[in-house]
N, C-alpha and C positions, 0 to 999 in steps of 0.2 A: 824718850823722855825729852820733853822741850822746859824752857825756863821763862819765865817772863817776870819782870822786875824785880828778881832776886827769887822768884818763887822756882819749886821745881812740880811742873806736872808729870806725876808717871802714868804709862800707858804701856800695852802689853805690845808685841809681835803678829805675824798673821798666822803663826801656828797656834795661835790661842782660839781661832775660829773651828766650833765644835761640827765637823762636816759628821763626824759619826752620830751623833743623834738624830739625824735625822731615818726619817722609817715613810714606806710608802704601804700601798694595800692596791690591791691588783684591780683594773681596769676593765673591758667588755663590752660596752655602753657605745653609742654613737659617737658620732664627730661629736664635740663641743668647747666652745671655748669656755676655760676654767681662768678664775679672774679673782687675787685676795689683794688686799690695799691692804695697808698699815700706816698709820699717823706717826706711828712712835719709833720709828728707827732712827737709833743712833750710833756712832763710832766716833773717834776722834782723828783729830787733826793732825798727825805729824810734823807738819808744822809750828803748829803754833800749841800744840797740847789740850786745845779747846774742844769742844764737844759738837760734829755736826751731827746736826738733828733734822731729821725730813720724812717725808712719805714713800714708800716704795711701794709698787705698785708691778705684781708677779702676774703675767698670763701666759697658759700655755695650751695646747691642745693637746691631750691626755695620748700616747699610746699604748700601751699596758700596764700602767701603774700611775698611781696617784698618792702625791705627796701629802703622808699625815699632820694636820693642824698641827696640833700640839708641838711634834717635833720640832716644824719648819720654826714657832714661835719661840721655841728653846734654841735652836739651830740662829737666828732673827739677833737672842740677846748676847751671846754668844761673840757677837761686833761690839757690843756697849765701853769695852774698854781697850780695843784696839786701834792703835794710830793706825790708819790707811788712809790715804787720798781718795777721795770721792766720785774720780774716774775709775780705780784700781777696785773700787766696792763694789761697782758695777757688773765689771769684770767678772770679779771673783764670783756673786754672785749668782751670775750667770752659769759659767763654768761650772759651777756646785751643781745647777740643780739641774742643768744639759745632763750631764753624768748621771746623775739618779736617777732621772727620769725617762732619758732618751725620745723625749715627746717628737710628735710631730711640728710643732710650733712652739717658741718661746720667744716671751720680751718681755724684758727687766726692764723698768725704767726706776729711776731714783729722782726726789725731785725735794731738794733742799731749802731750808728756809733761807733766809734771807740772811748775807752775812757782808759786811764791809760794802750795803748798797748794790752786790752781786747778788743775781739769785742763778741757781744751777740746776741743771735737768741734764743728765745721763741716761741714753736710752742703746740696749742692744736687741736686736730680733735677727731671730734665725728660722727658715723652714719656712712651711705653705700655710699659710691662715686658711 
């Protein structure tokens, strides 16, 4: 919960991030790289209680399962009202869907609007493109 000129913004914890909705469906297929963008992620700011808002942008190289839309986008909103730091979203993440998926390749990158004249780009990759 942050306060700004007498206000009180609330915001939830990281256990509020629904990692169990998510659902995959099994794999077979060649190499290829799998690639979803989204305009509309957001979480808040710990800080300051505010809401960042940006693009994230998932690619991985599938090894025997592939992560259901729907879930990941239930999974996506699921951040809408938890304070995290914008380095630690990355992270996490990351780490979420490393674990679910076990790909051969993955990189998260997060890439925020524009906020105090800063703009922000978080990128993690792991494994062989």
């Amino acid at each position: 919960m942050a306060q700004a000129e007498g206000k009180v913004l609330n915001f939830v914890d990281e256990s509020h991030i629904d990692v169990q909705v998510l659902e995959t469906f099994p794999y077979a297929g060649r190499r290829q790289l799998v690639e979803y963008t989204t305009t509309e992620f957001s979480a808040v700011c710990p800080f300051s209680g505010l809401p960042d808002v940006g693009t994230l942008v998932l690619e991985y190289i599938p090894n025997e399962k592939i992560v259901e839309l729907k879930s990941l986008k239930y999974y996506l909103v699921s951040y809408r009202n938890v304070g995290i730091y914008q380095e630690h979203v990355t992270n996490r993440l990351f780490d979420d869907i490393w674990a679910l998926l076990t790909p051969h390749y993955l990189k998260v990158t997060t890439i925020y609007n524009t906020r105090g004249g800063i703009d922000t780009t978080c990128t993690i990759e792991e494994g062989q493109r």
